[in-house]
C-alpha positions, -999 to +999 in steps of 0.1 A: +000+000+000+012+034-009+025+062+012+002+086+003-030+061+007-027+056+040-020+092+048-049+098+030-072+070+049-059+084+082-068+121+071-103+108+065-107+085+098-089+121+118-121+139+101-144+113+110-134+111+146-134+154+148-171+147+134-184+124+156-166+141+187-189+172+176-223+151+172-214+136+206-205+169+221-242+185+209-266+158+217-247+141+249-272+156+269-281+192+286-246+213+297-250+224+329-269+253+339-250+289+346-260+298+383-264+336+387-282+346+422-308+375+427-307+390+459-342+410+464-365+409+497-395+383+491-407+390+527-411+421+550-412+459+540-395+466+513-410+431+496-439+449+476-407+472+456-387+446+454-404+414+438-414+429+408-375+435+396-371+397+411-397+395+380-377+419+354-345+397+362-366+362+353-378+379+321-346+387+311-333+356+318-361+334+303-358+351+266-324+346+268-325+308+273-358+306+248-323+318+224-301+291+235-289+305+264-251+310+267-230+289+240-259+261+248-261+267+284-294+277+304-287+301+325-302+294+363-317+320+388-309+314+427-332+337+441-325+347+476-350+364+502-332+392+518-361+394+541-359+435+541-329+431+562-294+450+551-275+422+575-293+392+564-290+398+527-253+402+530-248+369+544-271+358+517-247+374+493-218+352+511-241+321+511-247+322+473-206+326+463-190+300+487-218+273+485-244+283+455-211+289+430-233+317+416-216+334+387-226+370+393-252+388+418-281+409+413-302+424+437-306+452+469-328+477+470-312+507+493-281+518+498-277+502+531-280+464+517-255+476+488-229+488+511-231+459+534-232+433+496-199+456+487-180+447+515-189+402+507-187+411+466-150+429+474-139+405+498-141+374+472-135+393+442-173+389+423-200+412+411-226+426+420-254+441+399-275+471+412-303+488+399-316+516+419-310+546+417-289+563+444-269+593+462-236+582+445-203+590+465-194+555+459-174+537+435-160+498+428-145+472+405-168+452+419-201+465+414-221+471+382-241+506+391-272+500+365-291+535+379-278+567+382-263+592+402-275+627+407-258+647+380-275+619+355-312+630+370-319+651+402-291+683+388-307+683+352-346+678+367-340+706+393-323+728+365-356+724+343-381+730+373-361+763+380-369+772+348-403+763+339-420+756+372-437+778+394-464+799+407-488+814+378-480+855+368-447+856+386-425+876+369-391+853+353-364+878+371-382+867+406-363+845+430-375+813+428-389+801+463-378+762+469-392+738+494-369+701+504-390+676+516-373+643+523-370+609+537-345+609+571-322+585+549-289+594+532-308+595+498-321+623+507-294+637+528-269+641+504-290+652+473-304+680+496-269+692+497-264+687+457-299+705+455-288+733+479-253+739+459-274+742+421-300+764+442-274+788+453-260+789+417-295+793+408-304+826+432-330+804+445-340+804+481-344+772+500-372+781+523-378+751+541-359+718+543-378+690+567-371+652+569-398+625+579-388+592+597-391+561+574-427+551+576-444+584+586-481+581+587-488+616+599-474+649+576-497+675+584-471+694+603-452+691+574-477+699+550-485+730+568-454+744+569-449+742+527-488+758+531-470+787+554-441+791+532-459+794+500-427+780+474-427+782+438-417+740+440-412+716+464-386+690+457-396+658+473-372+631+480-390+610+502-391+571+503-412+564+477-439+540+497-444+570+523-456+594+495-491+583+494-499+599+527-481+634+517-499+640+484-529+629+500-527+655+528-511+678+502-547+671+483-565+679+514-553+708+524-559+722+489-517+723+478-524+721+442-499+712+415-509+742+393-502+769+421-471+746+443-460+720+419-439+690+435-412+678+417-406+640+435-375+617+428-386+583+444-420+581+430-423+556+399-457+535+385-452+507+406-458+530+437-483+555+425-503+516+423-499+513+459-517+541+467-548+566+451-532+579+419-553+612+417-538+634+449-505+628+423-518+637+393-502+668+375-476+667+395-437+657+387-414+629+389-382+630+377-366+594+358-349+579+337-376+552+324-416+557+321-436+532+306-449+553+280-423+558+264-432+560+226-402+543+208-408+509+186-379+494+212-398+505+245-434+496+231-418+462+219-406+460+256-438+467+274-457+442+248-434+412+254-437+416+290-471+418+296-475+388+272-454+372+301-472+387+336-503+395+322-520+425+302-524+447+332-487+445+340-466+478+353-431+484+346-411+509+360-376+526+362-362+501+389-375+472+369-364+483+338-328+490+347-331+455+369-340+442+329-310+463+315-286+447+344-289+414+332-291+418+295-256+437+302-244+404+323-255+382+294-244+402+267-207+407+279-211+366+284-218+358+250-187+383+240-171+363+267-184+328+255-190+319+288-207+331+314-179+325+337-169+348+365-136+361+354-141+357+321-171+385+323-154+407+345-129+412+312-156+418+289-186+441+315-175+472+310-175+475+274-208+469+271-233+490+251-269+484+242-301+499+230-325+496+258-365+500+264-350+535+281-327+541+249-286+535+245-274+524+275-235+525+281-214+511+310-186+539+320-151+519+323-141+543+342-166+547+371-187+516+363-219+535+365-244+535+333-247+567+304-283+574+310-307+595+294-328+621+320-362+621+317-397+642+338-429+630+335-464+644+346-485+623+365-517+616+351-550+601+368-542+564+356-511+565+375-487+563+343-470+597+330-468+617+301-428+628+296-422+664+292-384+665+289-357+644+284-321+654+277-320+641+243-285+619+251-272+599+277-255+618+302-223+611+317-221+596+353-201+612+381-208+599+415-184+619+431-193+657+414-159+673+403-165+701+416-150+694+449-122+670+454-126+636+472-112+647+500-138+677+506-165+650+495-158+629+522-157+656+552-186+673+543-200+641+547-192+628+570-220+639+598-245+616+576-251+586+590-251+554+567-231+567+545-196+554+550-191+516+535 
């Protein structure tokens, strides 16, 4: 037999074996799944905001495997119930890395459960995705910041109610007259003093600046005081399941939003559902999402969902960037081709996409999103009509550069909760 025939025959039979290894390696059975763990409070106070992003994440998730999943592999929720508790959800956190072999996290609501997730997501070198929007002054490898910060929302939102809010017939050269109203939490604590430095720029006048305890079922103090004072605005920064009693008291003592309009940064759909739409309605909230948004991508959005959860189905800004999160995660793991956690840390922060909200960027540098601001007017359904955006996505800085670190961190330091 000739030289060349058997090379030949043992080209062929190398072929053949590459073949069959290929078949075998498709149709040996189901790959195992890619564990990723969501870490949102299923139980106590804060369970009502947070289940519907556990939702939002499943959604995500579910259209992705419907594709195949990543490079054949389903990927695998492990929810966790963080029970409302800052404490417990961080040793949730730890629980799901050392014995779940999750690949990434997902999940907390406020800034206390990030801050206590940072410290168990830094410690073993993983990730953590967050979707809320927050105070900023905070900044790590190890965390994916999917909201914003307030030079992406609260600066631009206050800058447009300066200018086209306030009472009807006063004259444009007027000071403006500006009322804080606020949740005791460092949310509101440090963007009061964000507010307070544009309103000085401004030649506004901060006459009144009150904080309520978490939880407050009585405001007519409150309310009476912004009745005494008489602003052009109020900017309202309370915890977004406490508003329902202040615009109903507001309501009841006559406040309307055509002579004192409020201009509110925690209010979204999903709460103005918990409570009676109407005492809301014309007034502001300043976001970066709204269900109405008219784009073909947004309306596509909305559609496929509530083929999912049901016709009647609300989305808001927390579940849309809880949506956004994990279509970031899978996205960098198919560039990745594996959803693996080191391999994704290499490929996150290049990720761009066009989302239900419009382009959203990650920032390699600070690790927060590129959003697009947005204000919409409440209506009486409890969904709102948009009457600004700012066009593009705007440029994260959760530490503003106009003062250094340093002075960042002694001015606040009197704030409690706010250090890691």
């Amino acid at each position: 037999m000739k030289v060349s025939h058997i090379l030949r025959v043992l080209v062929l039979l190398i072929i053949l074996v590459i073949v069959a290894f290929m078949i075998w390696k498709k149709y040996a059975g189901p790959k195992e799944n890619i564990r990723i763990g969501v870490l949102h409070s299923l139980s106590g106070s804060m369970a009502e905001s947070e289940k519907p992003l556990v939702d939002a994440i499943r959604f995500a998730i579910e259209e992705t495997n419907a594709a195949d999943g990543i490079n054949d592999r389903k990927i695998e929720a492990v929810v966790a119930d963080c029970r409302s508790d800052a404490a417990y959800c961080a040793k949730e956190a730890e629980r799901l890395i050392k014995e779940e072999q999750v690949q990434a996290l997902f999940g907390c609501w406020n800034s206390d459960c990030r801050k206590q997730v940072k410290r168990v997501v830094e410690e073993h070198n993983h990730l953590l995705f967050y979707a809320l929007r927050y105070e900023g002054m905070e900044q790590s490898p190890n965390i994916v910041y999917g909201g914003t910060v307030p030079n992406q929302l609260v600066m631009p939102a206050v800058h447009w109610a300066l200018e086209n809010l306030g009472k009807p017939g006063a004259t444009h050269s007027r000071r403006k007259r500006v009322y804080l109203v606020g949740s005791d939490y460092v949310y509101s604590r440090v963007v009061n003093i964000l507010i307070k430095d544009l309103l000085l720029a401004h030649d506004a006048i901060v006459v009144g600046e009150r904080y309520l305890p978490l939880g407050s079922a009585v405001v007519d103090d409150l309310v009476a005081d912004i009745a005494g004072q008489q602003p052009d605005i109020v900017l309202n920064t309370i915890s977004r399941t406490d508003n329902a009693v202040f615009f109903r008291t507001l309501k009841k003592n006559g406040i309307t939003p055509d002579e004192m309009p409020v201009l509110s940064f925690s209010v979204t759909e999903i709460g103005l559902t918990s409570l009676d739409t109407v005492p809301m309605a014309g007034h502001y909230a300043a976001r970066n999402y709204f269900q109405t948004i008219p784009t073909h991508q947004n309306q596509s959005f909305v559609n496929r969902f509530r083929h999912r959860f049901g016709e009647s189905a609300i989305i808001d800004s927390p579940m849309e960037a809880s949506y956004i999160n994990m279509r970031m995660w899978i996205q960098a793991a198919l560039e990745a081709g594996s959803g693996d956690l080191g391999k994704v840390q290499r490929t996150i922060l290049r990720q761009s996409l066009p989302a239900p909200e419009g382009v959203v960027s990650l920032d390699p540098v600070t690790g927060h999103v590129w959003k697009v601001a947005r204000i919409g007017k409440a209506r009486k359904d409890g969904q709102f009509d948009v009457v600004w955006d700012s066009e593009r996505p705007l440029e994260p800085a959760p530490f503003p550069t106009y003062r250094s670190r340093e002075e960042w961190d002694e001015l606040l330091k009197p704030i409690p909760g706010l250090t890691p």
